[in-house]
N, C-alpha and C positions, 0 to 999 in steps of 0.2 A: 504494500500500500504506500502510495505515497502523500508523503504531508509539507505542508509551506502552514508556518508560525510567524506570523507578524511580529515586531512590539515596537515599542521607540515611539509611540506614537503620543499624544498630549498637547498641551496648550501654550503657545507662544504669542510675541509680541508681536506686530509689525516690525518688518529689521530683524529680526532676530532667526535662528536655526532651531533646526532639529534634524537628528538623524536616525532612520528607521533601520531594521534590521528584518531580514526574512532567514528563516533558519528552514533549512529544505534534509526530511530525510526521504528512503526508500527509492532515490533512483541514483544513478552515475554523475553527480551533481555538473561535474567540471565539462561534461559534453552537452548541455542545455541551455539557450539561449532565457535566459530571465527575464523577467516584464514586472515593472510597476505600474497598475494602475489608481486612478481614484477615480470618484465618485462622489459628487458636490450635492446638496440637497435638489432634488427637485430638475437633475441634470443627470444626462446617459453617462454611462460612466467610461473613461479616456484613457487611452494609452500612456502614460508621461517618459517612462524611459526604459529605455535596453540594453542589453549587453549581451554579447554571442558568446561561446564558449573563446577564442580567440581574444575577449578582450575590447571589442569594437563596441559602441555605445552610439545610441539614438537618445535625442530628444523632442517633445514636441514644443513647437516655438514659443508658448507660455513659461516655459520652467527653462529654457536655454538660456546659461551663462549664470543661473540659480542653483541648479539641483546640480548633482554628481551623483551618479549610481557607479559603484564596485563590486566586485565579488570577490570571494576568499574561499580559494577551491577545498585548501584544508580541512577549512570549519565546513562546507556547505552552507554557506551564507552569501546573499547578497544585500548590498548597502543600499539605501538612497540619502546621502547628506544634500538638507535643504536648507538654502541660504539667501536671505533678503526675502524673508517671508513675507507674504501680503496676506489681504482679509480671502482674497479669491484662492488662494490653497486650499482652504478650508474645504474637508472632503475624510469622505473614508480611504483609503489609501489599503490599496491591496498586491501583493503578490500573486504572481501566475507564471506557468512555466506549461509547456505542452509537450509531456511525455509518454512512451507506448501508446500513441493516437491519440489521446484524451486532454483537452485543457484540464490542468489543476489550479485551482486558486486557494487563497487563504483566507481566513476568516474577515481579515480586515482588520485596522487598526486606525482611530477616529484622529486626526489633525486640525485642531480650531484653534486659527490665526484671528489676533485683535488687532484693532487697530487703535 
């Protein structure tokens, strides 16, 4: 079975960070490309960032030159540090990886930016 654990998630200022964490067990971690998504009230929920097994990182143009996504093949962890928060991050933020055919996601873990 495979599982993605969120956490890192919480409440922040305007300007200010945070950095999530997805802890992935039950598959070959270091050959799966990773995906952070979130989900804003009352909004579909988006793709924000990626990373291929290789290293190579996507963003979508909201969080470009903000967010940094990593991973850590050791641990089976992927990062997303987020930086110069606004009130529009505000969203549930979730991991997801698509492994043996299936998307898996994570429960989620809630991000609410003040301003």
């Amino acid at each position: 079975q495979v599982y993605l654990v969120e956490s890192g998630g919480g409440l922040a200022q305007a300007g200010g960070s945070l950095r999530l964490s997805c802890a992935a067990s039950g598959i070959n971690f270091k050959i799966y490309t990773m995906n952070w998504h979130r989900q804003a009230p009352g909004k579909q929920r988006e793709l924000v960032a990626s990373i291929d097994s290789g290293g190579k990182t996507n963003y979508t143009d909201a969080v470009a030159g903000r967010f940094t996504i990593s991973r850590d093949n050791a641990w089976n962890r992927v990062h997303l540090k987020m930086d110069s928060l606004k009130p529009e991050d505000t969203a549930v933020y979730y991991c997801q990886t698509k492994a043996r055919g299936r998307d898996v996601w994570g429960r989620g873990t809630q991000v609410t930016v003040t301003s």
